[in-house]
C-alpha positions as a Markdown table, in Angstrom:
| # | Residue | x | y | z |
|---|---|---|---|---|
| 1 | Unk | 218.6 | -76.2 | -22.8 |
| 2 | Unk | 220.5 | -73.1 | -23.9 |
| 3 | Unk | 218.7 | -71.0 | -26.3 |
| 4 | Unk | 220.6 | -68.4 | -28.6 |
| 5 | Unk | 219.8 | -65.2 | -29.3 |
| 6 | Unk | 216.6 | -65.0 | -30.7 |
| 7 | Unk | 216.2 | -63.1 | -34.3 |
| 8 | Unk | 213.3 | -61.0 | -35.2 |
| 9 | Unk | 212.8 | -59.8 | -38.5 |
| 10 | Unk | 210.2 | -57.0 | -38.5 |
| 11 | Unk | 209.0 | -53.8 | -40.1 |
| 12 | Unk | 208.4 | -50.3 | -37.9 |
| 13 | Unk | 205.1 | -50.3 | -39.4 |
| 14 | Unk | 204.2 | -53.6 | -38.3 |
| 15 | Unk | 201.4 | -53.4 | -35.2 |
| 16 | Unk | 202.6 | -56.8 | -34.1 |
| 17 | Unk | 206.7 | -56.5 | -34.6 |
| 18 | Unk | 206.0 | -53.7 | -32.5 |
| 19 | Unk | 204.3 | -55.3 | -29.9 |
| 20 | Unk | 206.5 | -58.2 | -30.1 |
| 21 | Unk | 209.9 | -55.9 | -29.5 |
| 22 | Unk | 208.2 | -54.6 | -26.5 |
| 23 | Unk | 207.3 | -57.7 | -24.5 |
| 24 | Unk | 210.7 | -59.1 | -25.7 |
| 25 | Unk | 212.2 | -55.7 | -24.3 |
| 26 | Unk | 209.2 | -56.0 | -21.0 |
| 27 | Unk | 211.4 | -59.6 | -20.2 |
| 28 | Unk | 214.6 | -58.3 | -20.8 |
| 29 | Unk | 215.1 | -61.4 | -23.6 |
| 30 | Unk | 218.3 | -61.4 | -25.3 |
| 31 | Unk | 217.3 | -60.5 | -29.5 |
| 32 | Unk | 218.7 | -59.1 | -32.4 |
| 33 | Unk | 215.8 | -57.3 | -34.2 |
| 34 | Unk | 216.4 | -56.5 | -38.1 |
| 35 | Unk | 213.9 | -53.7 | -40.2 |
| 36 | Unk | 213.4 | -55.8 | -43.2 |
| 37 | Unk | 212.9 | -52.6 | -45.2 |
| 38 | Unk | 216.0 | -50.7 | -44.1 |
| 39 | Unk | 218.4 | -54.0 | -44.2 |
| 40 | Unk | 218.7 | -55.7 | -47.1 |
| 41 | Unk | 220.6 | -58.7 | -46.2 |
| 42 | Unk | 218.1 | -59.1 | -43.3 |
| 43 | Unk | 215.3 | -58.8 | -46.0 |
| 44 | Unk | 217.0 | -61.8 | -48.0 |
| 45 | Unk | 217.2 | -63.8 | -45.0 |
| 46 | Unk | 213.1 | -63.4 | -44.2 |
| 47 | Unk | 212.6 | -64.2 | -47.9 |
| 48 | Unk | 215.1 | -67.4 | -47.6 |
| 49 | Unk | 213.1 | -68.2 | -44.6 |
| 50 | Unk | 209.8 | -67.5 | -45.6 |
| 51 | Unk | 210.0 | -69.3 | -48.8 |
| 52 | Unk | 208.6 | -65.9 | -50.7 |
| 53 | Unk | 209.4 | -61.9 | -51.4 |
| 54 | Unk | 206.1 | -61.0 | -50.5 |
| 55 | Unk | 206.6 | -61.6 | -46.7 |
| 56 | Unk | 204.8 | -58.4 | -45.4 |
| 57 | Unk | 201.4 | -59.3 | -47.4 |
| 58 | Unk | 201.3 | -63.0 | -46.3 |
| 59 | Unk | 201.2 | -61.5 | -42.5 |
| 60 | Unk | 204.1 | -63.7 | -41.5 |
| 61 | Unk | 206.1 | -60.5 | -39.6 |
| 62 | Unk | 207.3 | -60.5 | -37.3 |
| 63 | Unk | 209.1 | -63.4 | -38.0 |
| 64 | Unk | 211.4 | -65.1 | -34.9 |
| 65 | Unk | 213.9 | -67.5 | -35.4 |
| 66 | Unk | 215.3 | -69.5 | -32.6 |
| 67 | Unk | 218.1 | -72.0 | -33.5 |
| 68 | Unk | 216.5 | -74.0 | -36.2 |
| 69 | Unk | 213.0 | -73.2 | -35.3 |
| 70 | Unk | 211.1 | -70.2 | -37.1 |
| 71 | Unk | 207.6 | -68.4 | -35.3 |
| 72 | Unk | 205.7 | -66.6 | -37.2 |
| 73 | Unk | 203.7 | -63.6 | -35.8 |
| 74 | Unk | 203.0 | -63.0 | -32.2 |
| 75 | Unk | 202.2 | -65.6 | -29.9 |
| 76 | Unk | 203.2 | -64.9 | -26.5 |
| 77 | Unk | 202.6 | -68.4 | -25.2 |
| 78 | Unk | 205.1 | -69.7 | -28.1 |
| 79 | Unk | 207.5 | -67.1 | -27.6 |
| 80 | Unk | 207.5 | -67.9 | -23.8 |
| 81 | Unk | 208.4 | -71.1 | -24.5 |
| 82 | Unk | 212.2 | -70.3 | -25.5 |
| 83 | Unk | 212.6 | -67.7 | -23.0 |
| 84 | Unk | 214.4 | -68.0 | -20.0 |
């Protein structure tokens, strides 16, 4: 099964983004990390995912999407599931 590139959608002030970006960085996975507050088509996108414009108060970020599946937060037993 090949995965693609996973997408993160995060915030710099978020304690779990952050700690998401570094495991992902720790196993050298292959991501593309937006800052929802500095990119505003990548803020549209969480929203059209997310189903809301208040993503950051629902504790949803980080949010990961992986082909047509989306993770929410930071599980590293789900996350370890679609790396390689």
């Amino acid at each position: 099964m090949t995965i693609n590139k996973l997408k993160v959608f995060c915030t710099p002030f978020c304690p779990k983004c952050n700690q998401l970006l570094a495991y992902l960085n720790n196993k050298k996975a292959d991501y593309v990390s937006y800052d929802i507050d500095k990119d505003d088509n990548a803020r549209k996108e969480a929203i059209k995912i997310v189903g809301t414009e208040d993503i950051e108060s629902l504790d949803k970020l980080p949010i990961v999407v992986i082909g047509d599946k989306v993770l929410y937060g930071f599980d590293k037993k789900e996350i370890d599931k679609y790396l390689s």
